[in-house]
C-alpha positions in Angstrom: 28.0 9.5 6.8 29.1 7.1 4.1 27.2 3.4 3.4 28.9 0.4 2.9 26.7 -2.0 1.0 27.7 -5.4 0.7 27.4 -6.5 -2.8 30.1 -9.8 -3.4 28.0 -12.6 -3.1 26.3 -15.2 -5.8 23.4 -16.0 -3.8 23.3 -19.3 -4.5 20.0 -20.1 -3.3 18.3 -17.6 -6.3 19.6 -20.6 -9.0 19.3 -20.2 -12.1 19.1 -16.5 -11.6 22.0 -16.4 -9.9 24.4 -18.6 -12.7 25.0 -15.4 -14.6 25.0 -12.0 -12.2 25.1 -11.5 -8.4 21.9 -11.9 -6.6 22.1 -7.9 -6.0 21.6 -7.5 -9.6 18.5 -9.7 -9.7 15.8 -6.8 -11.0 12.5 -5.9 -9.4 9.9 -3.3 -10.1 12.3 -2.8 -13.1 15.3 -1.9 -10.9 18.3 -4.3 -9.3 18.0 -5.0 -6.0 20.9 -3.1 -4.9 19.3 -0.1 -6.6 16.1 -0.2 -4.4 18.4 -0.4 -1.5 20.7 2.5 -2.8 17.6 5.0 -3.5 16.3 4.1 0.4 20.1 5.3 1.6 19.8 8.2 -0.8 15.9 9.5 0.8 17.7 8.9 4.1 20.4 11.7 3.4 23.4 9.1 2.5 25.1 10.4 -0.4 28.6 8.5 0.0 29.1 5.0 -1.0 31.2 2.1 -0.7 30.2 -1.4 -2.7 32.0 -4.3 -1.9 31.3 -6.4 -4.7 33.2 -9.4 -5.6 31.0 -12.0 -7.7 30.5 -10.8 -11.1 31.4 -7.5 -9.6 31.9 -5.9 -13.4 27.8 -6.1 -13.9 27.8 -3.9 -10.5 30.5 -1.6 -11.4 28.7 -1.2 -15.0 25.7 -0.6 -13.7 26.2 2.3 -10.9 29.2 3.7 -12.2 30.5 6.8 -10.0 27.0 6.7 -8.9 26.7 10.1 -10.9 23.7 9.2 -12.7 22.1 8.9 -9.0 23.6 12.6 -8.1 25.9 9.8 -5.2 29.5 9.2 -5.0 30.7 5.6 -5.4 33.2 3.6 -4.5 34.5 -0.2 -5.1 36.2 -2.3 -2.9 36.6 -6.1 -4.4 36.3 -9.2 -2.2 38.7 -11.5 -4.2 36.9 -14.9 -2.1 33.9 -13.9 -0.4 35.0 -15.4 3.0 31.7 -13.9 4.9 30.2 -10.7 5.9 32.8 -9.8 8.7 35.9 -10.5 5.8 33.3 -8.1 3.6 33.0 -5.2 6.6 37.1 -6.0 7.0 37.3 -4.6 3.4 36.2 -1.0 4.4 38.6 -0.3 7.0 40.5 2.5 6.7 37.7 4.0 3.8 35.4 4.7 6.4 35.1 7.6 8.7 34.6 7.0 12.7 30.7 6.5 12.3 29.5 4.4 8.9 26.7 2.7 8.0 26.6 -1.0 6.7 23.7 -3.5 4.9 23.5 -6.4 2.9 22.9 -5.5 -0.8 20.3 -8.0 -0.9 18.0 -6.5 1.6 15.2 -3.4 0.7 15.0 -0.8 3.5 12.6 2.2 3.6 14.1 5.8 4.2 13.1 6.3 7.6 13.9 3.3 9.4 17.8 3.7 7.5 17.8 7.8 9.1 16.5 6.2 12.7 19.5 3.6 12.3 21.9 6.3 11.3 20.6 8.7 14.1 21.9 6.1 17.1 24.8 6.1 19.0 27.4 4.0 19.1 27.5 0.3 17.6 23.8 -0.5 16.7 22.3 -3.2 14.3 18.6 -3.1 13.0 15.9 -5.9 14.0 12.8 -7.1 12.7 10.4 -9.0 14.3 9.1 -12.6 12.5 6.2 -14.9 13.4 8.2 -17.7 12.7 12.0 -17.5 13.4 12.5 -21.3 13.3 16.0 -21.6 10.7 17.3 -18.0 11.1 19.4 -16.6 13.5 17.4 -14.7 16.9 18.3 -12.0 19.0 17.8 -11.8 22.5 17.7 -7.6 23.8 17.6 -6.3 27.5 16.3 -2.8 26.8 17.8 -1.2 24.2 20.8 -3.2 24.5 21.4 -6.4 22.3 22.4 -8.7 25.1 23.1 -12.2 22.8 23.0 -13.4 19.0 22.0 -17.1 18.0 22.9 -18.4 14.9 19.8 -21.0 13.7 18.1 -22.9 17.1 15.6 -25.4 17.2 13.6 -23.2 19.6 14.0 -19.9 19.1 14.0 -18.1 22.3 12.9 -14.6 20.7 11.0 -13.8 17.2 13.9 -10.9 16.7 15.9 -11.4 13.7 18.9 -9.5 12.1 17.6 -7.0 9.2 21.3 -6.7 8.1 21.7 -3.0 8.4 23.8 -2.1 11.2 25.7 1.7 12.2 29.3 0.8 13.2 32.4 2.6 15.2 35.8 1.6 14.4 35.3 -0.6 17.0 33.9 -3.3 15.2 37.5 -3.9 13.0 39.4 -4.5 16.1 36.2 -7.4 17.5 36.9 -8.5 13.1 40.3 -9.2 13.8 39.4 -11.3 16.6 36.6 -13.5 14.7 37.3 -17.0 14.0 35.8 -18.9 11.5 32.7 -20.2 11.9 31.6 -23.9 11.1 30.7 -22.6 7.5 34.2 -21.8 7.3 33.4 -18.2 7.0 34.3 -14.9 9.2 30.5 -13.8 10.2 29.5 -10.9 11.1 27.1 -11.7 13.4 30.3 -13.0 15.3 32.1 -10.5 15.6 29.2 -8.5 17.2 29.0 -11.2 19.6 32.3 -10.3 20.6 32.3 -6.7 21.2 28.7 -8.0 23.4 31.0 -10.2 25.6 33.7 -7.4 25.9 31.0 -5.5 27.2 30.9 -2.5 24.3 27.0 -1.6 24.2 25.1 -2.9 20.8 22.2 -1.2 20.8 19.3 -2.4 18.5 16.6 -0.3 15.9 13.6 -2.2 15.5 12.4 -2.1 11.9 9.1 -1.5 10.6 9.9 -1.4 6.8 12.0 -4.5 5.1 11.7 -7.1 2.3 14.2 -10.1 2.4 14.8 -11.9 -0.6 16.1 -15.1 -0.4 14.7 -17.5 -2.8 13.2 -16.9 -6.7 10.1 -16.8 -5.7 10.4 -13.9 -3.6 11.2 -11.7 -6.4 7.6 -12.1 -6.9 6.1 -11.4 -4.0 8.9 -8.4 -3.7 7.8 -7.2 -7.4 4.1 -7.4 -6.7 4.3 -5.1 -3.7 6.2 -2.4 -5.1 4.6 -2.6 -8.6 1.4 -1.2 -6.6 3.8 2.5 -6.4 4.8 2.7 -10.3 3.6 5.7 -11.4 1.8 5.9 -15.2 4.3 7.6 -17.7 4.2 7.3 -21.8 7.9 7.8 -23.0 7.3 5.4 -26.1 4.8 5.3 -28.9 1.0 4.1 -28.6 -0.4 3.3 -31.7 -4.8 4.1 -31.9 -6.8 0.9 -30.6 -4.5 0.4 -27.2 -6.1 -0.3 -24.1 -4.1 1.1 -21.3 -5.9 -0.1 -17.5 -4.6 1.5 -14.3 -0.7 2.9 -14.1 1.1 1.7 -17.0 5.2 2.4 -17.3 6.0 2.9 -21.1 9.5 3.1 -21.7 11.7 5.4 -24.2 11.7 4.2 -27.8 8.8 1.7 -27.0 6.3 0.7 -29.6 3.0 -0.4 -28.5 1.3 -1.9 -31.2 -2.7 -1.8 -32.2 -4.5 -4.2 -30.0 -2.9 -3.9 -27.0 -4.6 -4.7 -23.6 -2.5 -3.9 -21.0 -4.0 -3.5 -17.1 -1.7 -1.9 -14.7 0.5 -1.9 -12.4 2.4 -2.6 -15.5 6.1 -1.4 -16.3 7.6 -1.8 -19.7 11.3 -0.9 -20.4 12.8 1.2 -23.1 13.2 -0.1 -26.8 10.5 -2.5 -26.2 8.2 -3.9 -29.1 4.4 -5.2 -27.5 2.0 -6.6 -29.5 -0.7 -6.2 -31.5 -3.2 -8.0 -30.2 -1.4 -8.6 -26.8 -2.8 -9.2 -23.1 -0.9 -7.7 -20.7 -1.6 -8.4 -16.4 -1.4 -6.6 -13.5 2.2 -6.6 -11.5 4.3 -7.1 -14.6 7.4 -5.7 -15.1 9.2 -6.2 -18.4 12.6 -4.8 -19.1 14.4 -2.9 -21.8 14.6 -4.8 -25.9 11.8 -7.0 -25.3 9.4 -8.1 -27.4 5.7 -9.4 -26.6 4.0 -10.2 -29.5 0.6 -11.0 -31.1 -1.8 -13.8 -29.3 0.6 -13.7 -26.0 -0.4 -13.3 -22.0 1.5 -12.5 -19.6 0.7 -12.1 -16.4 2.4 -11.3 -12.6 5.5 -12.1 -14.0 9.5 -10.7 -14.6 10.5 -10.6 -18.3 14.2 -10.0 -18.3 15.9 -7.5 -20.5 16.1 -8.4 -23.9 13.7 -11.3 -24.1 11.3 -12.5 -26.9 8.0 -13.5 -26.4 6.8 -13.4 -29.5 3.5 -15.8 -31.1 1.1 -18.0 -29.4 2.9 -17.6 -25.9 1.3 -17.6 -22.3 3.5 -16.8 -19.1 2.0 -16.5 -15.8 3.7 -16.0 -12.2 7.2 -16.8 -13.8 10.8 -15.6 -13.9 11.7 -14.8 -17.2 16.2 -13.5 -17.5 17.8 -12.2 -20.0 18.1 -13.1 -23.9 15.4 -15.5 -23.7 13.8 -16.6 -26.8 10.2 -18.3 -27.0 9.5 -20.1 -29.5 5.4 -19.9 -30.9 3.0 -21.8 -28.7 5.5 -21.9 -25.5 3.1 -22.1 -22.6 3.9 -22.2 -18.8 2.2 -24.1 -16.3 1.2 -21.8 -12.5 -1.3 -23.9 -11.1 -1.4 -27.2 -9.8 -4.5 -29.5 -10.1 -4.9 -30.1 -6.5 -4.3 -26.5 -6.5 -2.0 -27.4 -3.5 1.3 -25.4 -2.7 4.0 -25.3 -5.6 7.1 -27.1 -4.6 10.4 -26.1 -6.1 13.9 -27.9 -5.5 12.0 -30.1 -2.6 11.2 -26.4 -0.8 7.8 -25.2 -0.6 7.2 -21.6 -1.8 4.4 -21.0 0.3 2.4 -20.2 -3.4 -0.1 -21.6 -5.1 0.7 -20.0 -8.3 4.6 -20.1 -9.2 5.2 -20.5 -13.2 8.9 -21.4 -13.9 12.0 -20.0 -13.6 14.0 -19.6 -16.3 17.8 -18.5 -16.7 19.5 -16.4 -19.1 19.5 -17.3 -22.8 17.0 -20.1 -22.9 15.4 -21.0 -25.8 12.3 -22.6 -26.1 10.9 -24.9 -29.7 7.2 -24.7 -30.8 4.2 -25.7 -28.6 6.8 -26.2 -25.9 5.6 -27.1 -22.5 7.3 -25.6 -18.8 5.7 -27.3 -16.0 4.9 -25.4 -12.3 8.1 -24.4 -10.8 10.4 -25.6 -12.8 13.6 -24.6 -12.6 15.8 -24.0 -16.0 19.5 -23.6 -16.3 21.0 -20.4 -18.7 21.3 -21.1 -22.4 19.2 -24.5 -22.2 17.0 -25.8 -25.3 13.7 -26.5 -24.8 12.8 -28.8 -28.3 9.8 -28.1 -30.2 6.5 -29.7 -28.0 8.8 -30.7 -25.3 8.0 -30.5 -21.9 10.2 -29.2 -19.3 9.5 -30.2 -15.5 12.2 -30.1 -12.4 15.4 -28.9 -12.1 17.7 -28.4 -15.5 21.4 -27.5 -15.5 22.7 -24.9 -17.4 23.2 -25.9 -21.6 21.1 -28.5 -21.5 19.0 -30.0 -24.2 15.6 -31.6 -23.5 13.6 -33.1 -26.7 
């Protein structure tokens, strides 16, 4: 059976992440999304893929290749406008066989609830039950038969919400063809099921028991945290005498850890990395390949993007660090409020008392520079030397 995994969208909600690569590609546990989601497919027996991708699809298609270097075949299929999930689906028609599997790339599934979705007959689409479904779509089932789907109510009549992994006939292209646009001006999926409901084909539903929806910045943390608790210790890099190494630490290849040293697992490090001396390392951190940490930092629950420097003076805790950043000495990040009350980032509150900042690709920071709690900063920004950085900033901005 082959998997189509939807892959084209920004994901605009996961700003600034999301300015320079597709929310699939966002990493966690020092792998992309889409990677967790492709390794689930691959424990559940799927070894034949097909990626819709569309925005930035060349960082997808770069990445995964053939799908050799995961012993999968892969396949593209570009969305030229991402015009919804059902014009997505529309895209495999024709690739597919009479019985294929389908999920949103930005969505982690464990093996055995994708094999129990795979093992159904007929049309089926997987569910998961929420204690609060107030601003998602519900689901209302008779049996094991999904009898109506309701895009966001004010009262929710059910706590069953879509898990975005469904097993299709070629049934569903035919109820495609018949969507209209929705009042997003999109083709949704979620439509088009509705449709094959009211011309009484059976949708059965899966309930799911494994699943981790990630939606806004924050929940790469919470995401990263949970699976950091499975890395398994490995030293693939050098560690110099006078290291402390603390619970399962992830040492990449060609990784110098220098004298000094304290790092307490779950901790990951990529490959080519330079850490320390004299660093502190904290649990659920996960830093990626070319970085360097350097002497007198701390860094702690956090996501340090490949190829970022971190290098004198610096403290980052509960933050989102991307790619090419560069810290200047003394760059400190703020996580905790004084009330100690729930962090609040672009007027939404992240459920989180501790939430650092955010920070796109490329930014660059001046000495004894200051980022405040959950702010939010734009790729290839300057930060001047003993500036402080609160809010929202757009991409290539300047604040002095």
């Amino acid at each position: 059976m082959k998997a189509v995994l939807l892959a084209a969208g920004e994901g605009k909600r996961m700003h600034p992440l999301t300015y320079t690569r597709p929310k699939v590609m966002l990493p966690v546990a020092g792998k992309p999304i889409l990677e967790h989601l492709l390794l689930g497919f691959k424990e559940a027996g799927v070894k034949e893929f097909l990626l819709i991708i569309g925005y930035h699809g060349e960082m997808v298609r770069s990445y995964f290749g053939d799908g050799g270097e995961w012993e999968v075949s892969i396949d593209y299929v570009t969305q030229r406008k991402q015009m919804g999930t059902a014009d997505a689906v529309k895209m495999a028609e024709g690739l597919v066989d009479d019985r294929f599997l389908v999920a949103n790339g930005d969505i982690i599934l464990g093996r055995d609830d994708i094999a129990r979705v795979a093992a159904r007959d007929g049309n089926c689409m997987g569910l998961i039950e929420v204690e609060d479904a107030i601003d998602v779509g519900v689901v209302e089932v008779t049996g094991d038969r999904v009898e109506r789907i309701h895009e966001k109510v004010e009262k929710p009549p059910t706590n069953l919400v879509n898990a975005g992994i469904y097993l299709f006939t070629q049934e569903i292209f035919s109820a495609i063809s018949a969507t209209p646009k929705s009042l997003r001006g999109e083709y949704e999926l979620t439509d088009s099921l509705q449709l094959l409901i009211e011309q009484d084909v059976p949708v059965l539903h899966q309930m799911i028991a494994s699943w981790r929806d990630l939606s806004y910045p924050w929940d790469l943390l919470e995401v990263n945290e949970e699976l950091m608790s499975q890395i398994e210790p490995q030293s693939l890099g050098v560690v110099e005498e006078n290291v402390a190494l603390r619970g399962p630490v992830s040492v990449g290849k060609g990784t110098l850890v220098r004298s000094g040293s304290y790092i307490v697992g779950p901790v990951g490090i990529g490959s080519d990395c330079e850490i320390g001396p004299n660093c502190y390392i904290r649990p659920t951190t996960a830093i990626g390949d070319g970085c360097h940490i350097g002497s007198a930092v701390e860094v702690k629950n956090s996501i340090i993007m490949s190829g970022s420097k971190i290098p004198h003076h610096n403290y980052i805790g509960d933050s989102i660090i991307g790619e090419g950043c560069n810290f200047g000495a003394g760059t400190k990040i703020a996580n905790l409020r004084l009330d100690e009350k729930h962090i609040e980032v672009m007027g939404i509150d992240t459920g989180r008392r501790k939430l650092g900042a955010i920070v796109g690709d490329g930014v660059r920071t001046g000495i004894n520079a200051s980022l405040n709690i959950g702010c939010a900063i734009g790729n290839d920004s300057f930060i001047g030397p003993g500036a402080l950085a609160k809010g929202v900033i757009l991409p290539h901005s300047q604040i002095f």
